[in-house]
N, C-alpha and C positions, 0 to 999 in steps of 0.2 A: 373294442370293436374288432372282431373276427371275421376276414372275411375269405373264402373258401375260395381255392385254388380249381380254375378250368382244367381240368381231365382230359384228352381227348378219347374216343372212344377209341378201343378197342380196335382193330384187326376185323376180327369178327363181328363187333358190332355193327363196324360201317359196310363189313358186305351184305350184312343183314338188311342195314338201312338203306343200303342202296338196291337190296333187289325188291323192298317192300315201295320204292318209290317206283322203276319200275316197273311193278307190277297194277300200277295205278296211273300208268299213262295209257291213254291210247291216243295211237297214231291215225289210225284209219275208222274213227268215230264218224266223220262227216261223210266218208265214202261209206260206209255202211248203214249211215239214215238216206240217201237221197245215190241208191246203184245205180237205178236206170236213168237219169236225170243225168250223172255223169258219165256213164257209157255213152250217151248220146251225144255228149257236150262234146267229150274225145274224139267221136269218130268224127264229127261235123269239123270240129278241127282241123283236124288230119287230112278232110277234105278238101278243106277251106286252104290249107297250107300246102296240099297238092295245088292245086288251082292256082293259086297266090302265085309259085312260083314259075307258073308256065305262062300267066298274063292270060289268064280263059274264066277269068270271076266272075259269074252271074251273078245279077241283083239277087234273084231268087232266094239264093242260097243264102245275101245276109239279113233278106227276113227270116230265114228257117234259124240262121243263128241268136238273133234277138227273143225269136219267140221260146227257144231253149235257154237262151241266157234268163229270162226273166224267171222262168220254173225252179231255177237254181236259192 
């Protein structure tokens, strides 16, 4: 019974391997199906965390928040 010795690869192989995995990730899939959904979400944020910190939160704003969070 014969049994074959692990190799590891190459130098070269593995920067191969690793630029072809790489090249099959994406980062920004979810920001690129739903832009304007999360521009909105950000800036309402950003408002909201303006606000937040000055103690001036209208209700208002966190129905505007819920009705963005659920489109997400």
């Amino acid at each position: 019974m014969v049994r074959e010795v692990y190799q590891p690869p190459t130098v070269t192989e593995a920067k191969q391997q690793l630029r072809t995995a790489f090249a099959n990730t994406e980062y920004f899939g979810f920001i690129k199906k739903h832009p304007l959904e999360l521009a909105g979400a950000s800036l309402l944020a950003g408002i909201l965390f303006g606000k937040f910190n000055k103690g001036q939160l209208s209700p208002g704003l966190l129905g505007l928040a819920a009705q963005l969070l659920k489109r997400i």
